[in-house]
Every structure is written in C-alpha cells, then in structure tokens.
Biopython code that builds the backbone (N, CA, C, O; Angstrom):
import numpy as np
from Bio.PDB.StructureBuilder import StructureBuilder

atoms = [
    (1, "UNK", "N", (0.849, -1.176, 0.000)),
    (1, "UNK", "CA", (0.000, 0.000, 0.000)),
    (1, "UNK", "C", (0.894, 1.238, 0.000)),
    (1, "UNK", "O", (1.953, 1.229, 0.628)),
    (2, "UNK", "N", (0.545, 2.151, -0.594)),
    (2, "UNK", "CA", (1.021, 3.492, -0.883)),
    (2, "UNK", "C", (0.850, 4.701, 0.544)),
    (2, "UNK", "O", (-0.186, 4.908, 1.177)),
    (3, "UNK", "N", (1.810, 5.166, 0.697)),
    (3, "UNK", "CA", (1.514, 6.592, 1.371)),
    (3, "UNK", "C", (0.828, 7.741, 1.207)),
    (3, "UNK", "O", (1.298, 8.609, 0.471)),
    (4, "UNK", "N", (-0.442, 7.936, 1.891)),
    (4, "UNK", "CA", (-1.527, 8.621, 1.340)),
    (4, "UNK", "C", (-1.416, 10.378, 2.290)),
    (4, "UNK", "O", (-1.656, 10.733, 3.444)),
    (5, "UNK", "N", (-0.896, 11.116, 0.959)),
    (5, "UNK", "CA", (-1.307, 12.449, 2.079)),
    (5, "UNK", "C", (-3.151, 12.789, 2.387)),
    (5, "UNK", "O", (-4.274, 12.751, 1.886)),
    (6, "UNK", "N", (-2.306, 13.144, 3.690)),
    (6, "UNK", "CA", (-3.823, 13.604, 4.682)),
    (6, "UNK", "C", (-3.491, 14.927, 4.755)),
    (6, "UNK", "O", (-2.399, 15.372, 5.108)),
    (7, "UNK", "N", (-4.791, 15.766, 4.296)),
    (7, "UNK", "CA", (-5.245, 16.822, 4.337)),
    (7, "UNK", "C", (-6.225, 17.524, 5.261)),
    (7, "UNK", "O", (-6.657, 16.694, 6.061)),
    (8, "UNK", "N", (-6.689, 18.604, 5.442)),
    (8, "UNK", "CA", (-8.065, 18.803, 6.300)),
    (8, "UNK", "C", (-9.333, 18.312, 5.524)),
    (8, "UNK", "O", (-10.448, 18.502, 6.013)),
    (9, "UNK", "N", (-9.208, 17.821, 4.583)),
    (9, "UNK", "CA", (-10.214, 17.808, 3.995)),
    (9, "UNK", "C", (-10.692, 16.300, 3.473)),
    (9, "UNK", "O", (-11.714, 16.050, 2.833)),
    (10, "UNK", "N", (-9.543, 15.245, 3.978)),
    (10, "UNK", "CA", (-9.749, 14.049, 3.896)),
    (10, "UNK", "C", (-9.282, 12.986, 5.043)),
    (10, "UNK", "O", (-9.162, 11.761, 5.023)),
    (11, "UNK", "N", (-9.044, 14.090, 6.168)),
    (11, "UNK", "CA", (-8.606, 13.520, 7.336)),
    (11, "UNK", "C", (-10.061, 12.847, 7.981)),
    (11, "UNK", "O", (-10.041, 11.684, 8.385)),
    (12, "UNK", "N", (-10.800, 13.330, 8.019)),
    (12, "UNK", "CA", (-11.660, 12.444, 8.623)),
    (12, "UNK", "C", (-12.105, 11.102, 7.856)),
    (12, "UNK", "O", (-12.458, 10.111, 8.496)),
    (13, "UNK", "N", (-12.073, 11.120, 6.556)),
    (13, "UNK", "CA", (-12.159, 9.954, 5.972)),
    (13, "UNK", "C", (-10.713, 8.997, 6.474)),
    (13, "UNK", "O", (-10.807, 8.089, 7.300)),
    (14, "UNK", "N", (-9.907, 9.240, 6.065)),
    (14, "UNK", "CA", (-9.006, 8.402, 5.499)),
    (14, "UNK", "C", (-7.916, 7.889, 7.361)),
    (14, "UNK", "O", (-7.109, 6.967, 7.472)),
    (15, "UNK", "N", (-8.228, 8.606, 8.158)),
    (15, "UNK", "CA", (-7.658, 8.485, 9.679)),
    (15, "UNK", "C", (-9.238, 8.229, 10.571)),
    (15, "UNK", "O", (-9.371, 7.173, 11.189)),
    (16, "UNK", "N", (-10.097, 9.013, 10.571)),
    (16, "UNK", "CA", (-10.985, 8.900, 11.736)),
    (16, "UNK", "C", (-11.884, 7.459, 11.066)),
    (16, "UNK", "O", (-12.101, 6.441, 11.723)),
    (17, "UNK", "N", (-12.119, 7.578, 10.284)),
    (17, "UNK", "CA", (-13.370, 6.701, 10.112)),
    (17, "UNK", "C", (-12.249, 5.141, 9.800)),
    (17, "UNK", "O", (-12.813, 4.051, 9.901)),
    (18, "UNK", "N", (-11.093, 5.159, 9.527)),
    (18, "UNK", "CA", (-10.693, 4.419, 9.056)),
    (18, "UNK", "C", (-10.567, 3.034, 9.860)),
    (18, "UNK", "O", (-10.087, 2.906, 10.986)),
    (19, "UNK", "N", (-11.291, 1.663, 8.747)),
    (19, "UNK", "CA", (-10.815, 0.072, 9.452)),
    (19, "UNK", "C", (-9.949, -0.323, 9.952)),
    (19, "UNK", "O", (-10.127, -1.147, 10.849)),
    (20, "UNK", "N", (-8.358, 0.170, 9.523)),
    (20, "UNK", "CA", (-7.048, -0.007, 9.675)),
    (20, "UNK", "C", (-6.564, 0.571, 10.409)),
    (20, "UNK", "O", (-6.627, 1.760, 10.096)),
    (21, "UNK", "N", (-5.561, 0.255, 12.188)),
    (21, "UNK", "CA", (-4.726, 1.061, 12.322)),
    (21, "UNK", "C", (-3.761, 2.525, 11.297)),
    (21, "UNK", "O", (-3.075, 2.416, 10.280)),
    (22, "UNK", "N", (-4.047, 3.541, 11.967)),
    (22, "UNK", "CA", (-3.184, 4.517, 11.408)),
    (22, "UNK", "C", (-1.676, 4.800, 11.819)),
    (22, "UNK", "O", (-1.428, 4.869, 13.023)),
    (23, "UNK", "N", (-0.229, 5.037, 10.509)),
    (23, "UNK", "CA", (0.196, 5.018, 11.147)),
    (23, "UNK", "C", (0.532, 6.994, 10.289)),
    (23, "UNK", "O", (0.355, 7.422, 9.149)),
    (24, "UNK", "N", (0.956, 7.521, 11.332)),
    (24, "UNK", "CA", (0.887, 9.475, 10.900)),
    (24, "UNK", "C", (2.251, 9.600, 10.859)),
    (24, "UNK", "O", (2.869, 9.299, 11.879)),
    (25, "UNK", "N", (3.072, 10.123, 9.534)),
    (25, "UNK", "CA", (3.960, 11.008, 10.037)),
    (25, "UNK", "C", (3.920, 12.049, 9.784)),
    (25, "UNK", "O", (3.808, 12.474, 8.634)),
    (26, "UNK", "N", (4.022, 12.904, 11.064)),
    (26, "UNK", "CA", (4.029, 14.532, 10.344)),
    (26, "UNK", "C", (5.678, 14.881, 10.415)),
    (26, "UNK", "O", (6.610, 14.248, 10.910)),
    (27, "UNK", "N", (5.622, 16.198, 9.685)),
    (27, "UNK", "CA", (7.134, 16.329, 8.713)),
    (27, "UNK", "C", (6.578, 17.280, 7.882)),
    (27, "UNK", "O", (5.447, 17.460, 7.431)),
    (28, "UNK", "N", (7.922, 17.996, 7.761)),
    (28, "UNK", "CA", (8.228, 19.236, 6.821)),
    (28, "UNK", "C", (9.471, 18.859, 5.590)),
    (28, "UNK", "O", (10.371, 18.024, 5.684)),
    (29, "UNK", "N", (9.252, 19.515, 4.776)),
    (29, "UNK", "CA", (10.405, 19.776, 3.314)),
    (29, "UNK", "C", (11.446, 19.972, 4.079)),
    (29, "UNK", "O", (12.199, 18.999, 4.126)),
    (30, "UNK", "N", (11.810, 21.033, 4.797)),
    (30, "UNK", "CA", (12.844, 21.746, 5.408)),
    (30, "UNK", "C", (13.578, 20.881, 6.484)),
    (30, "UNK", "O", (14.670, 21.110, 7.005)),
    (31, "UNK", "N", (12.487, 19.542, 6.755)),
    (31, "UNK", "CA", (13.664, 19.211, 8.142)),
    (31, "UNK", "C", (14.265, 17.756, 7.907)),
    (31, "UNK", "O", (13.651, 16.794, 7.446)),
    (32, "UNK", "N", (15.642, 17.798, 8.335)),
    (32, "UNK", "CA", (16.690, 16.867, 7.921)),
    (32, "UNK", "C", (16.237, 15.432, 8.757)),
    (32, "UNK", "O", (16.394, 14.272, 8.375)),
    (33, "UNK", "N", (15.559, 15.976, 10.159)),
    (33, "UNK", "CA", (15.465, 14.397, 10.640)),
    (33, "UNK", "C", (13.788, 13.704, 9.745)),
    (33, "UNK", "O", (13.415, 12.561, 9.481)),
    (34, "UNK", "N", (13.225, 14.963, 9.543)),
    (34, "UNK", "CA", (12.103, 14.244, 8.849)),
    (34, "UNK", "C", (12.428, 13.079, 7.526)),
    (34, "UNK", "O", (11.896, 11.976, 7.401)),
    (35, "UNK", "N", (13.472, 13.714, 6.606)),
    (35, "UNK", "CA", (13.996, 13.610, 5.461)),
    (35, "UNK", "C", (14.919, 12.045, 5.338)),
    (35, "UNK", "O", (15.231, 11.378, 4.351)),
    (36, "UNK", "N", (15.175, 11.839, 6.866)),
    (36, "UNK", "CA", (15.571, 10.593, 7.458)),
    (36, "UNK", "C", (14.794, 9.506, 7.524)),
    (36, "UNK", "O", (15.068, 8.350, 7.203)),
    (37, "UNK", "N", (13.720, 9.992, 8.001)),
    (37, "UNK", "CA", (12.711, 8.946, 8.674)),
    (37, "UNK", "C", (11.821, 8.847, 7.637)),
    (37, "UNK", "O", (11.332, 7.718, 7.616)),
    (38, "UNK", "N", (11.370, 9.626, 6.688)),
    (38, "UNK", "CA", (10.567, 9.183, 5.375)),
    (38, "UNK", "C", (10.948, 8.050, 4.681)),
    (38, "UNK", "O", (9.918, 7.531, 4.252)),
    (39, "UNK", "N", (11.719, 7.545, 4.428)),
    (39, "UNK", "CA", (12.130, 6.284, 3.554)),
    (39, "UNK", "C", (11.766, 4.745, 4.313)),
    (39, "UNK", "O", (11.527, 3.705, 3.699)),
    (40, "UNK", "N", (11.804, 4.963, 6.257)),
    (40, "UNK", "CA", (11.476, 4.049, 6.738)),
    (40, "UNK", "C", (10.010, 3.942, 6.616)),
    (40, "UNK", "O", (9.421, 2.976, 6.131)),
    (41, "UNK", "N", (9.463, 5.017, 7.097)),
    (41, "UNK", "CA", (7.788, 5.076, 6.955)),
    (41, "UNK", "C", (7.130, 4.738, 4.974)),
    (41, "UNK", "O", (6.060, 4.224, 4.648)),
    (42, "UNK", "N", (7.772, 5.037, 4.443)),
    (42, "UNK", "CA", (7.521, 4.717, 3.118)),
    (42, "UNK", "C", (7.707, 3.164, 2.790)),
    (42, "UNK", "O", (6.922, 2.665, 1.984)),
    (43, "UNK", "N", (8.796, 2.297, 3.422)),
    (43, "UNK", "CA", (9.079, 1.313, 3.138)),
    (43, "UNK", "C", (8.528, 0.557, 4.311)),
    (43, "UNK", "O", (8.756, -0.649, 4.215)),
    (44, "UNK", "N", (7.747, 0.975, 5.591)),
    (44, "UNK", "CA", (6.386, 0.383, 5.875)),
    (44, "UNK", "C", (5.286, -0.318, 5.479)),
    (44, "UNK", "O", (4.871, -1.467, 5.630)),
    (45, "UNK", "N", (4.671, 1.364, 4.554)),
    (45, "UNK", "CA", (3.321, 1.603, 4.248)),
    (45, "UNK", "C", (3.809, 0.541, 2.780)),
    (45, "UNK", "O", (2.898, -0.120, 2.281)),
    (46, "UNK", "N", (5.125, 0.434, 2.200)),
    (46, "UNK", "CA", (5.540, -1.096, 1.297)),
    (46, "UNK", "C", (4.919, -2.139, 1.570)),
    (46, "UNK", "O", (4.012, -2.580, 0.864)),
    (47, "UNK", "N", (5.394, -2.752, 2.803)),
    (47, "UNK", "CA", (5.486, -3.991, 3.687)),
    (47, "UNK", "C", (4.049, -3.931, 4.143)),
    (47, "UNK", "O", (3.379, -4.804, 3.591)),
    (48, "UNK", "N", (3.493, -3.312, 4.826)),
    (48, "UNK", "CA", (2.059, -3.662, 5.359)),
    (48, "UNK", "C", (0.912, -3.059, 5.204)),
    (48, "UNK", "O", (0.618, -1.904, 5.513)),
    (49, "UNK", "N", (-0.161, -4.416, 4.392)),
    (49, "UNK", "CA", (-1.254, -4.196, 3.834)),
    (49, "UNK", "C", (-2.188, -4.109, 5.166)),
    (49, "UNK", "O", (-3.414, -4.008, 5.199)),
    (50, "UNK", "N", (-1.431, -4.164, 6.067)),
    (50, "UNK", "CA", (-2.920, -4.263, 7.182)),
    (50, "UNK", "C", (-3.003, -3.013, 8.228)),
    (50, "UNK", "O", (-3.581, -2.998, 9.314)),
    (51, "UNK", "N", (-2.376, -2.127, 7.692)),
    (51, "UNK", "CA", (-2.523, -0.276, 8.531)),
    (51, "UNK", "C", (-2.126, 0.316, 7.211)),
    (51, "UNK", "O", (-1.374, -0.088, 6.324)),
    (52, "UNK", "N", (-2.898, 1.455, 7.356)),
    (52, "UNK", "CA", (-2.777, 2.193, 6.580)),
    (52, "UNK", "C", (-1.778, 3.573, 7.018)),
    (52, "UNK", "O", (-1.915, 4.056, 8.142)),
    (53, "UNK", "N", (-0.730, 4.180, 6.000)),
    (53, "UNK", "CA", (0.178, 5.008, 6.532)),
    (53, "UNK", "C", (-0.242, 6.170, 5.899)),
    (53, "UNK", "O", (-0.987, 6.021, 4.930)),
    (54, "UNK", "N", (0.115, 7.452, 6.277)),
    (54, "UNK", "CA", (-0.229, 8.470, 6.330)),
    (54, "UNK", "C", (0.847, 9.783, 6.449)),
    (54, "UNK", "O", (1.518, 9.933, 7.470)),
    (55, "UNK", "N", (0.930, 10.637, 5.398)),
    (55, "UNK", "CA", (1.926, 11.925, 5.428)),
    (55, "UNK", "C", (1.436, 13.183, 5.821)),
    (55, "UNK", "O", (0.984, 13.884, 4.915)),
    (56, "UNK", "N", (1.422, 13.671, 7.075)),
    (56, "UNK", "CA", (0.499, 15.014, 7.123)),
    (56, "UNK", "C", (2.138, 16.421, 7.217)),
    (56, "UNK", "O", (3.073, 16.437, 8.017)),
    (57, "UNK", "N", (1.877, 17.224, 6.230)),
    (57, "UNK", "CA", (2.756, 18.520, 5.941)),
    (57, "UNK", "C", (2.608, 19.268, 6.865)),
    (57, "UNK", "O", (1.473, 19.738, 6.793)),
    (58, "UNK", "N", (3.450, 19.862, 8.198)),
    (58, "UNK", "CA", (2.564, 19.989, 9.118)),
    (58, "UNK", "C", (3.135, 22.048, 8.739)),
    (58, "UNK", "O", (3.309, 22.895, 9.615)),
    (59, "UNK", "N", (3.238, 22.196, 7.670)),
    (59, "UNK", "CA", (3.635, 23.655, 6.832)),
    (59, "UNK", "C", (2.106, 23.693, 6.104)),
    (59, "UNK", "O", (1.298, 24.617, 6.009)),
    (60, "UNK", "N", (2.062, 22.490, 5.697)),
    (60, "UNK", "CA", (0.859, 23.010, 4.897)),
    (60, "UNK", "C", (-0.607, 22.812, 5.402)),
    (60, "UNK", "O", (-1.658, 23.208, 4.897)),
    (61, "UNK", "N", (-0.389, 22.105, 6.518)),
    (61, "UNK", "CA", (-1.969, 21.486, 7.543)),
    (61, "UNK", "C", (-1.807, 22.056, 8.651)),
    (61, "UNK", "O", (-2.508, 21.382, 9.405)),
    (62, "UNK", "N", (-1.158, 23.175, 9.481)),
    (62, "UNK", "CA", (-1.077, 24.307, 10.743)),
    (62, "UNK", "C", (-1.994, 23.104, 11.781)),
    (62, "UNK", "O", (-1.694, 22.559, 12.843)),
    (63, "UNK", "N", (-3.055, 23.032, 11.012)),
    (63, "UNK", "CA", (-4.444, 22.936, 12.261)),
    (63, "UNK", "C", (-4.473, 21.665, 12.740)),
    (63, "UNK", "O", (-4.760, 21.479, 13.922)),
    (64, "UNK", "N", (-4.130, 20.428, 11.745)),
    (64, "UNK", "CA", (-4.135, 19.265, 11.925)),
    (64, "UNK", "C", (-3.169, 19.014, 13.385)),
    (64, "UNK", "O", (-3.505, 18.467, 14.435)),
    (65, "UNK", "N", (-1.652, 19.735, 12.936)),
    (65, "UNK", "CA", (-0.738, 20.121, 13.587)),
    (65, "UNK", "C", (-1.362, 20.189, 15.186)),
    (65, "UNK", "O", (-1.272, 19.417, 16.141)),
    (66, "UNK", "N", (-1.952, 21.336, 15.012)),
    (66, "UNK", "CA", (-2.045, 22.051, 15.996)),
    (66, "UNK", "C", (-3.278, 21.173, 17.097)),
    (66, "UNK", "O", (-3.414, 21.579, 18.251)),
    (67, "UNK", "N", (-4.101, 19.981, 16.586)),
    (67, "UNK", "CA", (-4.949, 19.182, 16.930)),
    (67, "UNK", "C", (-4.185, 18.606, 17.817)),
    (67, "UNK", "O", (-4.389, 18.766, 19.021)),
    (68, "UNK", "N", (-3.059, 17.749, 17.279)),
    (68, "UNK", "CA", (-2.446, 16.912, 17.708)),
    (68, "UNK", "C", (-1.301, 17.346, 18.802)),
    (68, "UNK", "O", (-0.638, 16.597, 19.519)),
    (69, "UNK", "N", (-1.269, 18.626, 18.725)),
    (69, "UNK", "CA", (-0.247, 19.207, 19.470)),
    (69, "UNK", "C", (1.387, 18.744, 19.341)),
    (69, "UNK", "O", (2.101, 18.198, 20.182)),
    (70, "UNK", "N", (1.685, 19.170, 17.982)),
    (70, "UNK", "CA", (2.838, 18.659, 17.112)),
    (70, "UNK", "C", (3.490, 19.741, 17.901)),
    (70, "UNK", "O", (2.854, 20.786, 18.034)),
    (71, "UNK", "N", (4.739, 19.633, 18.474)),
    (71, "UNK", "CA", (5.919, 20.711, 18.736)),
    (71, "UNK", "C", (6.997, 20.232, 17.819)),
    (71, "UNK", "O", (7.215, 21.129, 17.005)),
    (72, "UNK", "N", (7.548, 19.485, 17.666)),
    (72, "UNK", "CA", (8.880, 18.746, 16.972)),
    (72, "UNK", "C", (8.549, 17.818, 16.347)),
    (72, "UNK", "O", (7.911, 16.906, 16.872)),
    (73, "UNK", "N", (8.981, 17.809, 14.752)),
    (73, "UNK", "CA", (8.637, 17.039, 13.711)),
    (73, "UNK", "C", (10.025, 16.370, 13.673)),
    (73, "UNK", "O", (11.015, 17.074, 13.873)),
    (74, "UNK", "N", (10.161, 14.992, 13.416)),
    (74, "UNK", "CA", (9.409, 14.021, 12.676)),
    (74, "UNK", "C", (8.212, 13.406, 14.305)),
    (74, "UNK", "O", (8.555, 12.917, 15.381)),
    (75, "UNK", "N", (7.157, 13.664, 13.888)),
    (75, "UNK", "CA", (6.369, 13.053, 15.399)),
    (75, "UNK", "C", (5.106, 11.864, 14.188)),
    (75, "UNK", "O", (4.404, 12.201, 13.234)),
    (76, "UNK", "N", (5.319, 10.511, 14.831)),
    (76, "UNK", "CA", (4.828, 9.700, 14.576)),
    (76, "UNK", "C", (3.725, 9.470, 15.308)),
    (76, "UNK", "O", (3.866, 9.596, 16.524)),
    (77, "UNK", "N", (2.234, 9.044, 14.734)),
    (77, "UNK", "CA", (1.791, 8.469, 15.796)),
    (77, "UNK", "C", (0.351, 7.697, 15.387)),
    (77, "UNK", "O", (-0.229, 8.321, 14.499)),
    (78, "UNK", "N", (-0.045, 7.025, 15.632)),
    (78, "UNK", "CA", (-0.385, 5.409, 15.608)),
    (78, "UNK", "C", (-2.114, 5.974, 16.081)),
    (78, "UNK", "O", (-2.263, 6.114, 17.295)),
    (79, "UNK", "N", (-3.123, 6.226, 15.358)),
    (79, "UNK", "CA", (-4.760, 6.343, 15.561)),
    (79, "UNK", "C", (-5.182, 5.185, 15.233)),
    (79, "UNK", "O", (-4.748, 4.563, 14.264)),
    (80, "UNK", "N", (-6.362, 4.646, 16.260)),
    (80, "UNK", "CA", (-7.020, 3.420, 15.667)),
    (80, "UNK", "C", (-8.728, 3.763, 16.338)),
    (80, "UNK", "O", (-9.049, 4.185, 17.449)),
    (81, "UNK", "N", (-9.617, 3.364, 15.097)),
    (81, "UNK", "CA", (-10.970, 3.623, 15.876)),
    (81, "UNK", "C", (-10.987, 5.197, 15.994)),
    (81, "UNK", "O", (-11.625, 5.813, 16.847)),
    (82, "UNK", "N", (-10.276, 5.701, 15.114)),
    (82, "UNK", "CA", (-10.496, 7.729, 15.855)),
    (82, "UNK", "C", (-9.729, 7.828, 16.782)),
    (82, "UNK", "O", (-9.515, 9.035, 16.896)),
    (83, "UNK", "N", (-8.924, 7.048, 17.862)),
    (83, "UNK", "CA", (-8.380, 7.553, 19.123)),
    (83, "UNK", "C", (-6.735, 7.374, 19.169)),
    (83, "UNK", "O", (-6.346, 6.229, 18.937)),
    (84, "UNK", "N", (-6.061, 8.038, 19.350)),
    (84, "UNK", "CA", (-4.920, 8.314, 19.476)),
    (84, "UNK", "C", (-4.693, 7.133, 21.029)),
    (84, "UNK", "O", (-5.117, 7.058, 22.182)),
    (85, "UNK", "N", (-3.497, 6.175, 19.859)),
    (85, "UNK", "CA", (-2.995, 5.041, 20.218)),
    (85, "UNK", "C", (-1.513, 4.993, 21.192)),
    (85, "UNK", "O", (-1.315, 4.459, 22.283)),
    (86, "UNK", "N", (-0.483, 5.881, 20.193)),
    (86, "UNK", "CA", (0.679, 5.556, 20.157)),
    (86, "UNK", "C", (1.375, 7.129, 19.497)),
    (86, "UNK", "O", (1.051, 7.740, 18.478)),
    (87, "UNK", "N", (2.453, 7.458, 20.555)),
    (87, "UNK", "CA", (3.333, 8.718, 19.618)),
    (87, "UNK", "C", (4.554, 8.673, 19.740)),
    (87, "UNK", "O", (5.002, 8.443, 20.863)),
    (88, "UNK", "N", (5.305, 8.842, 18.815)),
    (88, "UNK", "CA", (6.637, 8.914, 18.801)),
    (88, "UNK", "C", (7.760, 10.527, 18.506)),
    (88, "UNK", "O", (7.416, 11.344, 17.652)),
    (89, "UNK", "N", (8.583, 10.658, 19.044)),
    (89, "UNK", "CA", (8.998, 12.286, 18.614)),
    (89, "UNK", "C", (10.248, 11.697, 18.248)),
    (89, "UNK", "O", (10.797, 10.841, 18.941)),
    (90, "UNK", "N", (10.812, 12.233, 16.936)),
    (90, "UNK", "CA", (12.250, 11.959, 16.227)),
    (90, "UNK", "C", (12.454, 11.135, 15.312)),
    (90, "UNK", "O", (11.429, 10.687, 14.798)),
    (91, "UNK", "N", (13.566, 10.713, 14.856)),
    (91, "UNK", "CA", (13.931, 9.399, 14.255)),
    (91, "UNK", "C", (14.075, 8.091, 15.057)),
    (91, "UNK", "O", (14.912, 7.950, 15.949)),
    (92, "UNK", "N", (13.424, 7.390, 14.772)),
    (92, "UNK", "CA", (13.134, 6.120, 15.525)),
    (92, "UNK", "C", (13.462, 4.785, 14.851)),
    (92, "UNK", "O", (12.782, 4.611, 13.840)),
    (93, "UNK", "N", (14.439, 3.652, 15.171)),
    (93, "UNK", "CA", (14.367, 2.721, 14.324)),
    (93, "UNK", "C", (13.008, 2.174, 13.480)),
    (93, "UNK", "O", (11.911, 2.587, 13.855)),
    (94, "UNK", "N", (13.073, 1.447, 12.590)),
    (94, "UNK", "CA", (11.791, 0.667, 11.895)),
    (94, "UNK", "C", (11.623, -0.377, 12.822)),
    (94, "UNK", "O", (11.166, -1.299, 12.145)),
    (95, "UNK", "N", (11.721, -0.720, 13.871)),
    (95, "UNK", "CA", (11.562, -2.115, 14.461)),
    (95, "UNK", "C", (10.830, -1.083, 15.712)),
    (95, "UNK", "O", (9.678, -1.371, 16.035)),
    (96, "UNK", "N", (11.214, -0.409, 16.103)),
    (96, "UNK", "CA", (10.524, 0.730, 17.122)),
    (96, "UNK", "C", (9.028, 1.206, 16.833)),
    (96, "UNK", "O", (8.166, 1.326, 17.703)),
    (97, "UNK", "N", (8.825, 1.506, 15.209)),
    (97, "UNK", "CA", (8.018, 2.242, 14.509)),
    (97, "UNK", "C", (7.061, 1.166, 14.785)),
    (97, "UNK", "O", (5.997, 1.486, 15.315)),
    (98, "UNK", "N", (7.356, -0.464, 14.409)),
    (98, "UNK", "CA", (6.580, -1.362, 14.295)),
    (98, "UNK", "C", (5.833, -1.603, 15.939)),
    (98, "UNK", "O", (4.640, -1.590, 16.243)),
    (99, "UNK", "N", (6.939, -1.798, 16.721)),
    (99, "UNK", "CA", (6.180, -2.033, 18.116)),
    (99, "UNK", "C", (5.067, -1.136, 18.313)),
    (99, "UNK", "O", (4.044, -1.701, 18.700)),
    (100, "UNK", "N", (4.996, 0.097, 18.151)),
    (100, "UNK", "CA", (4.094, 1.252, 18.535)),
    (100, "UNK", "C", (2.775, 0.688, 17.846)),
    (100, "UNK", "O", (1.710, 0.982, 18.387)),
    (101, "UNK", "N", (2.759, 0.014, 16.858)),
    (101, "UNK", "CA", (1.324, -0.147, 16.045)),
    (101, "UNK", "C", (0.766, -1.531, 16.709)),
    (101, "UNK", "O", (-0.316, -1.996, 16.350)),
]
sb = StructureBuilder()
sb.init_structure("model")
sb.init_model(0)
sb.init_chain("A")
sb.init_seg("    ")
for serial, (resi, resn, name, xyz) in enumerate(atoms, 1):
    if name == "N":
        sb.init_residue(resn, " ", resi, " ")
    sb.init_atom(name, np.array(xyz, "f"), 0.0, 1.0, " ", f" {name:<3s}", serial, name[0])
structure = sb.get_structure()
C-alpha cells in the first residue's frame, strides 16, 4: 500500500473513520530528521497491507498540527478507531516504529 497524504479535507475519511490502524507522520520539506525517517515510513506503508500510513505537511496542515499538538517534527503516531494510540517524537528505528502499532 502506498503513502496517502492527509489533508483537512480528507482527514476524517481516510484516519478517523478508518478500518485499519493509522500510522501518521508529520514532517516538513525543510527538516533533515524528517527527510531521514521518510524512507522508513515509506518502506512500511511497502510492507504492510494491514494499517494504513499516512503523510500530514505539518507547513501546509497548521491545524491538523495544531490538533495533535505537534511541537517537533518528525512526530509519529499510531490512531485506531479515531483515538490516538501511540506517539513517537524523532527518528526512531523501523523495528521501534513497528512495536508502537
């Protein structure tokens, strides 16, 4: 499965209502640890058909951001059923990423 950006405008579809564990990374263009940790979260949302992964721009989504109470990007974090599961702040191994879900 592919990495699906989440927007304000398809976040409630594609995270709240969603069958599948979520897994979120928010992240910016500009930041080096984000730029790190994208290739693991990409080569996730590769590997597993059974959660769905998720890219929120947290430059271009402020509010989503600001929901979740993002201070420091790369911040991971794991919704299931609508409810905030699991969060992570930084670069985190892929074996780390996996336990959280």
């Amino acid at each position: 499965m592919s990495v699906i950006t989440v927007t304000s405008q398809n976040f409630e579809t594609e995270v709240i209502s969603s069958d599948k564990p979520v897994l979120i990374d928010f992240w910016a263009s500009w930041c080096g640890p984000c730029r790190m940790l994208s290739p693991i979260v990409d080569d996730i949302a590769a590997e597993r058909s059974d959660i769905k992964v998720c890219k929120i721009n947290v430059d271009d989504e402020p509010t989503l951001a600001g929901r979740f109470g993002i201070m420091s990007i790369p911040t991971l974090i794991v919704m299931q059923h609508g409810q905030l599961k699991n969060k992570s702040v930084g670069v985190v191994p892929k074996e780390s990423i996996l336990k959280m879900i």
